[in-house]
C-alpha positions in Angstrom: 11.4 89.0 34.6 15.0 89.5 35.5 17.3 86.3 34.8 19.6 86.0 38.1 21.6 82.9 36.3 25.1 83.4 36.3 24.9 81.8 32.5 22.1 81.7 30.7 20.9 78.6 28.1 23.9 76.0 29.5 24.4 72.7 27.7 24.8 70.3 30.2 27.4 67.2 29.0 28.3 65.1 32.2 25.3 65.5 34.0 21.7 65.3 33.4 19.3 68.3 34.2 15.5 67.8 34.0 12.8 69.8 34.8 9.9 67.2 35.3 6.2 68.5 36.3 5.0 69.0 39.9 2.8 65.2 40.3 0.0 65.5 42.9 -0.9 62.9 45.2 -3.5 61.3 42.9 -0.8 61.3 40.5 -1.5 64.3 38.3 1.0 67.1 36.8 0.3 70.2 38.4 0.3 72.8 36.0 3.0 75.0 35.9 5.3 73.7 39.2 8.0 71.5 38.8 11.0 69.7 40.3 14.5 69.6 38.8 16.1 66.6 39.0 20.3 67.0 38.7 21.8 63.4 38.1 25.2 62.7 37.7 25.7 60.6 34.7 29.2 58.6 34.6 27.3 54.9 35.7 30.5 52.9 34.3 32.6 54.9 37.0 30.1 54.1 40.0 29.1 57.9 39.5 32.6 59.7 40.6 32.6 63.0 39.5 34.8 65.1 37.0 36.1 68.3 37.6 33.9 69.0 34.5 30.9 67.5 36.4 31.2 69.1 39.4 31.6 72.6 37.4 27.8 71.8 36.0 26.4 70.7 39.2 27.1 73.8 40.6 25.9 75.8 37.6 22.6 73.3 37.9 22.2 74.4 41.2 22.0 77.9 40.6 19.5 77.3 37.9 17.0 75.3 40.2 17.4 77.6 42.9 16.7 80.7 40.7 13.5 79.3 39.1 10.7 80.7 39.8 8.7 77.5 38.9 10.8 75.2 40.9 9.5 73.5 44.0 12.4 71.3 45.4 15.4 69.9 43.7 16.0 65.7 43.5 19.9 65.1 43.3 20.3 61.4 42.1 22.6 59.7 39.7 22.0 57.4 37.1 22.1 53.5 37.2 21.0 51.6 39.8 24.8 51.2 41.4 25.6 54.4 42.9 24.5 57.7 43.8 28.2 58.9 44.1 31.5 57.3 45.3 33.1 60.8 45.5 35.7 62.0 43.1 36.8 60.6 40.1 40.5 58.5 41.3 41.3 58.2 37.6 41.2 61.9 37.0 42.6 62.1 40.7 45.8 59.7 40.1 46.5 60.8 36.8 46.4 64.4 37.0 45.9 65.7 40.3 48.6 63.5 42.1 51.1 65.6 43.0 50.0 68.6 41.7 48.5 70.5 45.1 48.2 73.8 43.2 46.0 72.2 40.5 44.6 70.4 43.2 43.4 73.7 45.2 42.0 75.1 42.2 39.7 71.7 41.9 38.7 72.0 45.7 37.7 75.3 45.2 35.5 74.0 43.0 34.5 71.1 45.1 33.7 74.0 47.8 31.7 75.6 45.6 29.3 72.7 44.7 28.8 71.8 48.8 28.0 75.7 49.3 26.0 75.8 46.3 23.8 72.8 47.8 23.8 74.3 51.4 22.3 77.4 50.1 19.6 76.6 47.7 16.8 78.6 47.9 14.7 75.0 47.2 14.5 72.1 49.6 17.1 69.8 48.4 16.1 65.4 48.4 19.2 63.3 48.0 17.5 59.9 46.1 20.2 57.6 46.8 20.0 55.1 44.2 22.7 52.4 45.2 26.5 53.5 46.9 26.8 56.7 48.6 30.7 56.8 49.4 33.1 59.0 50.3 32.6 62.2 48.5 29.1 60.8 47.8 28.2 60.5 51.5 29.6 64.4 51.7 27.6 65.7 49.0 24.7 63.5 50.1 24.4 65.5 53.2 24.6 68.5 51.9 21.6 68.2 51.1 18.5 68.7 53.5 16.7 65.2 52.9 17.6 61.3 51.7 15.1 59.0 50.5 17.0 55.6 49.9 16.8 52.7 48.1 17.5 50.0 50.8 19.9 48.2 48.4 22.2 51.4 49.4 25.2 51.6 51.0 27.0 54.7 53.0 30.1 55.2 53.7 33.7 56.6 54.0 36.7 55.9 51.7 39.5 58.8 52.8 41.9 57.4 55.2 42.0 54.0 53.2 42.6 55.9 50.1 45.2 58.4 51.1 43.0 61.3 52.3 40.6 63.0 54.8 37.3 62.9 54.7 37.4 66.9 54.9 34.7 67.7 52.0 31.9 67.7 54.5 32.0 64.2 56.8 34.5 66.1 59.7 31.6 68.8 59.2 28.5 66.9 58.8 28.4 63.6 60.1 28.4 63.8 63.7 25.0 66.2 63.3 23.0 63.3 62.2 25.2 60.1 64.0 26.7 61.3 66.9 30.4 61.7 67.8 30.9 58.0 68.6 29.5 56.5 65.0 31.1 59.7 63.2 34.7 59.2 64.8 34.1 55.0 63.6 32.6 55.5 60.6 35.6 58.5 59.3 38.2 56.6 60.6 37.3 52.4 59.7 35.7 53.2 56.7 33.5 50.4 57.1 30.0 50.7 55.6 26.3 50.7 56.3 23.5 49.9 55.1 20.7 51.8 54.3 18.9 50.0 57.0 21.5 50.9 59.7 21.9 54.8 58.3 18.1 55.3 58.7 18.3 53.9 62.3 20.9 56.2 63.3 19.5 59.0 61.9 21.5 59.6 58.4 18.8 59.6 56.6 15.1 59.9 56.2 13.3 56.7 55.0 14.5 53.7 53.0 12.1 52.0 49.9 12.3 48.7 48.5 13.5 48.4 45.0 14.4 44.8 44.5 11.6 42.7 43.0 10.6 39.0 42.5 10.0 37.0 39.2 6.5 36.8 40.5 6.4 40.7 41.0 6.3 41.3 44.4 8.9 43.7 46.0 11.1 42.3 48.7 13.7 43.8 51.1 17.3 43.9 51.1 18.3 40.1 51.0 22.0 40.9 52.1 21.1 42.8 55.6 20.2 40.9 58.5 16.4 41.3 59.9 16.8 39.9 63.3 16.9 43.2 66.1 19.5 42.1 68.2 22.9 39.4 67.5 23.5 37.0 70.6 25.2 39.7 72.7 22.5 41.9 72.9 24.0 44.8 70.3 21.9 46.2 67.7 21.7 43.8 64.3 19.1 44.9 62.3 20.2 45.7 58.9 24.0 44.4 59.4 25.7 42.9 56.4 25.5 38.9 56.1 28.3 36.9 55.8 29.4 33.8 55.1 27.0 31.1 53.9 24.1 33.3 54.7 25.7 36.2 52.4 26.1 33.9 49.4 22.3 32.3 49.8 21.5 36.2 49.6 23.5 36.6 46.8 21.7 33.8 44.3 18.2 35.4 45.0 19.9 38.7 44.5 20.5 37.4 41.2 17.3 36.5 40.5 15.4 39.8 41.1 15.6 42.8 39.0 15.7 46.7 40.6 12.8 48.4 39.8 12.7 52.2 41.5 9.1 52.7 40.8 8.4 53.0 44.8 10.9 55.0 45.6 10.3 57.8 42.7 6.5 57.7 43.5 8.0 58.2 47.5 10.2 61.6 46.0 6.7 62.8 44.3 5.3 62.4 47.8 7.8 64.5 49.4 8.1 67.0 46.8 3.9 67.6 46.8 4.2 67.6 50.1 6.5 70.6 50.2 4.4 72.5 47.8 1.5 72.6 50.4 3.4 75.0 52.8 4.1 78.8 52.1 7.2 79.6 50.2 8.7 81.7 51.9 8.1 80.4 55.2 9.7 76.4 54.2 12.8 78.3 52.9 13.3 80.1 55.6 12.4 77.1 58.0 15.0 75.5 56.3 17.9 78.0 56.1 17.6 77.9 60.0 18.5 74.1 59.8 21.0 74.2 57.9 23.0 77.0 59.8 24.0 73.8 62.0 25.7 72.3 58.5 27.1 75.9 57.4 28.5 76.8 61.1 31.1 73.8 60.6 31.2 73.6 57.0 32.3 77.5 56.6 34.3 77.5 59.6 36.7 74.5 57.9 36.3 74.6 54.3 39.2 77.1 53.2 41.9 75.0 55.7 40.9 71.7 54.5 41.4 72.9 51.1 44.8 74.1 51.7 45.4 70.7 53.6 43.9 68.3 50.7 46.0 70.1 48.6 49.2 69.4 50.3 48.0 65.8 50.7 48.6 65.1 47.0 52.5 64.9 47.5 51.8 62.2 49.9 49.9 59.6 50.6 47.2 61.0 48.3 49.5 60.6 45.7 49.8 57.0 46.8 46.3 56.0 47.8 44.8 57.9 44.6 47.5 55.9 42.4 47.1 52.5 44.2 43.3 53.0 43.5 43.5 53.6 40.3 46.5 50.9 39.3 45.9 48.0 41.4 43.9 45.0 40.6 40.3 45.1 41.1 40.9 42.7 44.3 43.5 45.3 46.0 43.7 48.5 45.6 45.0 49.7 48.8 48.9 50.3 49.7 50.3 48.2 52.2 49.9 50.5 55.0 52.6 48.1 57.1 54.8 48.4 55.0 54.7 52.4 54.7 53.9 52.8 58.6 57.6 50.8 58.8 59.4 53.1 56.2 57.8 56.3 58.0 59.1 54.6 61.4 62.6 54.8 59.8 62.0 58.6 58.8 61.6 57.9 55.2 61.1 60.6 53.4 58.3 61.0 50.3 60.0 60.6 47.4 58.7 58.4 44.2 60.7 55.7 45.2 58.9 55.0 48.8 55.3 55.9 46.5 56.2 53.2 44.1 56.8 50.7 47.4 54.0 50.7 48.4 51.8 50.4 45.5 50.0 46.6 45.0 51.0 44.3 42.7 
């Protein structure tokens, strides 16, 4: 058989790549199938990833998609924190800011890994394991389906952090939400829980993972259960706050994550695409993704060339702030920039340094 790998026998470093047996619905290994399951592996940094990362997720990619044995490919990331909150700001602030042609090159690879996932020849499940954030949420849905723990959250971080969310949100987001959430949810940056992304349509189905002393599994303590707040708008799954967040909270503390639901529900799915014909799923789902690809290759080159750019400015700052601030602030003072910028201020180092918290 011909090997159709652009390289052959990698040694994966900052990712994990395992090729785990096929498991039937009574539980067994099927001989000879299997599912690849690509993690990204920096926990300590909530899962951001490297330029060195995204390189191998790329190259994993190809792998799955090119094996003959493979049934459907499980992106996840290790820990029970975070699937992915995007890019890695250290790498971001310390190399990348202010360097827009180094910064180009990185998209390009960045472009790369989305296109990769858009146009594997397996179906692609997204196991969100905790945060799905900014880059996160773009690479997230990339892929074709999400199966969530419901301790998850989803989100945007780009106009908070000095930049667009132009890796795939502009593109993406809208096809599952709607214009109306899309437009909040780009430009607010607040989050939601897995609870309220499953009820708008973000993603597929969401599985308990948080379990008593006692041993029973129990939903996310943190999210409100009631259907409707006292003016009638939609409140199922909304973050607590206040007293009732910080009674949450202690028996948060008191449980332990176990994901043995949610991995048995990603064996489920992945069986269940093995009973269809090949050929026929693929191309079922190449059609369904066209919607994705339509916007994403359409706008990936300009965006590119417009991230780029965006490291002089208030990339440069936001990346910086991020990544030098204390872990209580680590935004700019946007007032105080918006005032400088009223003034026709120009971006120099001096108006950077400004704005940076203290």
């Amino acid at each position: 058989m011909k090997d159709h790998n652009i390289v052959s026998d990698i040694q994966y470093r900052d990712i994990l790549v395992e090729k785990r047996p096929l498991i039937d619905n009574q539980g067994q290994k099927v001989a000879g199938l299997f599912n690849y399951w690509i993690s990204l592996n920096n926990p300590k940094q909530y899962n951001s990833y490297t330029t060195a990362a995204v390189k191998e997720v790329i190259l994993a990619f190809r792998q799955a998609s090119n094996d003959r044995s493979c049934v459907a490919v499980v992106f996840t990331g290790v820990g029970d924190k975070a699937f992915c909150t995007g890019g890695n700001t250290k790498e971001y602030a310390e190399y990348y800011a202010g360097n827009p042609p180094e910064y180009k090159q990185y998209m390009r690879l960045f472009n790369d890994m989305v296109t990769g996932i858009l146009t594997c020849d397996k179906p692609v499940i997204n196991r969100v394991n905790g945060m799905r954030i900014g880059g996160g949420q773009e690479i997230g849905m990339a892929c074709d389906f999400t199966l969530s723990s419901d301790l998850a959250r989803y989100g945007q971080a780009g106009p908070k952090h000095g930049s667009a969310p132009d890796g795939g949100s502009t593109d993406f987001l809208h096809l599952f939400v709607g214009i109306g959430h899309a437009m909040y949810s780009c430009t607010m940056c607040e989050h939601w829980s897995a609870q309220q992304a499953v009820r708008l349509g973000l993603i597929n189905k969401v599985v308990p993972i948080l379990k008593t002393k006692q041993g029973e599994f129990i939903t996310n303590p943190l999210v409100s259960t009631e259907e409707y707040d006292a003016w009638g708008n939609p409140n199922y799954g909304v973050f607590k706050k206040g007293p009732e967040k910080e009674k949450a909270q202690i028996l948060l503390k008191e449980c332990e994550t176990d994901f043995s639901l949610l991995d048995r529900e990603v064996d489920k799915w992945c069986y269940g695409f093995a009973l269809t014909m090949p050929d026929c799923l693929s191309k079922t789902i190449e059609s369904v993704r066209k919607k994705k690809l339509e916007h994403w290759q359409r706008n990936a080159e300009t965006n590119r060339s417009w991230l780029a750019l965006n490291m002089m400015t208030e990339a440069k700052a936001g990346f910086r702030a991020f990544n030098e601030g204390p872990k209580d602030n680590r935004e700019v003072d946007f007032i105080k920039l918006r005032q400088a910028l009223a003034e026709a201020t120009p971006w120099t180092e001096d108006l950077v340094t400004s704005i940076l918290p203290r």
